[in-house]
C-alpha positions as CSV (number, residue, x, y, z in Angstrom):
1,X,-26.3,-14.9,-32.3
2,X,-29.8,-13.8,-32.6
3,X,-31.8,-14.6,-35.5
4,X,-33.2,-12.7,-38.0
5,X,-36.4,-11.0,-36.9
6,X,-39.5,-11.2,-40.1
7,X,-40.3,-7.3,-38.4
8,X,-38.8,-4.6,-36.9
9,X,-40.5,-2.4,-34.3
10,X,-41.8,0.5,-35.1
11,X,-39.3,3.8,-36.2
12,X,-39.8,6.1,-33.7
13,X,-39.7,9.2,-36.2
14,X,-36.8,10.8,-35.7
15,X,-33.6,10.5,-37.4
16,X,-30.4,9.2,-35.2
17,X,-27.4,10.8,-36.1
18,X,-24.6,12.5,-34.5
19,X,-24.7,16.1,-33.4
20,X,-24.0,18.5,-30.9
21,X,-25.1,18.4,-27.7
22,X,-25.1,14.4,-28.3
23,X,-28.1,12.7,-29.4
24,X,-29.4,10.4,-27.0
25,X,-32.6,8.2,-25.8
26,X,-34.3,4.8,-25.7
27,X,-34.5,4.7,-29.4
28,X,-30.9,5.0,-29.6
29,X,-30.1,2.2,-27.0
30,X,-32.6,-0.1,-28.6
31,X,-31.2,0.4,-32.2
32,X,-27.9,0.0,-30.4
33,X,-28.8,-3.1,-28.7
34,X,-30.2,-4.7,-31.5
35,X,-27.3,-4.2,-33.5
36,X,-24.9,-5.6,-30.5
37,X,-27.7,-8.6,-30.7
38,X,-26.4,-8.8,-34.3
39,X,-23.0,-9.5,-33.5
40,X,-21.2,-5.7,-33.8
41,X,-19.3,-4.4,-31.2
42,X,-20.8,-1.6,-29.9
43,X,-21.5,0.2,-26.7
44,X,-25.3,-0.1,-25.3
45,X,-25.5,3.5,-23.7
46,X,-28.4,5.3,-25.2
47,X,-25.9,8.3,-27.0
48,X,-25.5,8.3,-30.2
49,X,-21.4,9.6,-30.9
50,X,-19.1,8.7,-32.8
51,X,-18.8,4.7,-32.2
52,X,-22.3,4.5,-33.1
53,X,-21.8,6.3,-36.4
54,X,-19.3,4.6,-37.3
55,X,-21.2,1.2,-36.9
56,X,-24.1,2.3,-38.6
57,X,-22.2,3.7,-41.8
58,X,-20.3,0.2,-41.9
59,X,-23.8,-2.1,-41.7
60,X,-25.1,0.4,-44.4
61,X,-22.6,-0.2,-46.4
62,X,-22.7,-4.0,-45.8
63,X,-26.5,-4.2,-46.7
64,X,-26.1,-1.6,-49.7
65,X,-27.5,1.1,-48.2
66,X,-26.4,4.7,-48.7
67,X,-23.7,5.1,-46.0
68,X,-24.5,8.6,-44.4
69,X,-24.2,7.3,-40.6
70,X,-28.2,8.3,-40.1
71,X,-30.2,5.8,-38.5
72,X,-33.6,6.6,-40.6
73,X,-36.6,4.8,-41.5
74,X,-35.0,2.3,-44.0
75,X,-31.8,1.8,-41.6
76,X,-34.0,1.0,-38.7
77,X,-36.3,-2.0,-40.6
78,X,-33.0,-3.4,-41.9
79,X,-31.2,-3.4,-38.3
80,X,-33.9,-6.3,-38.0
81,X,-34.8,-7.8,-40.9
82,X,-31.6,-7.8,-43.4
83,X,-30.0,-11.5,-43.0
84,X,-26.9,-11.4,-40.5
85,X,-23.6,-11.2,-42.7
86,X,-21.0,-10.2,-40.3
C-alpha cells in the first residue's frame, strides 16, 4: 500500500462530481488513481460516474468530511495526506 504523501498536488480548480454528460479528464483519473493507490477499489478510467461517487462519499465520511460525493479542494489535499484507514 502506498504511504502517506506529507503533500498533495495541486487542485486543479474545478469541482469533480457527477453530472450529465459525464465528467471526465486527467484530474479525474489522477484523483482516481490515487485513491486505488490507497487501497479502494475503483476503476482508473478518467469519468467520474457513479462508482466514483460513491467512493468519494464513503472516504469522506471515513476522514469526517461532509459527505456530498464532490471531489473539492479539501477532498483532494486529504486523498493524499489523511492517514490510510481502510
Amino acid at each position: 500500500m502506498t504511504q502517506v504523501a506529507t503533500q498533495a498536488p495541486p487542485f486543479q480548480g474545478r469541482l469533480l462530481k457527477r453530472r450529465q454528460p459525464m465528467e471526465y479528464g486527467d484530474d479525474v483519473e489522477m484523483w482516481q488513481k490515487r485513491m486505488k493507490d490507497r487501497g479502494w477499489i475503483i476503476d482508473v478510467d478518467g469519468k467520474y460516474g457513479p462508482q466514483s461517487e460513491s467512493k468519494c462519499k464513503k472516504f469522506q465520511h471515513e476522514k469526517g468530511l461532509p459527505d456530498s460525493g464532490i471531489v473539492d479542494a479539501n477532498t483532494w489535499e486529504k486523498t493524499w495526506t489523511a492517514p490510510i484507514t481502510h
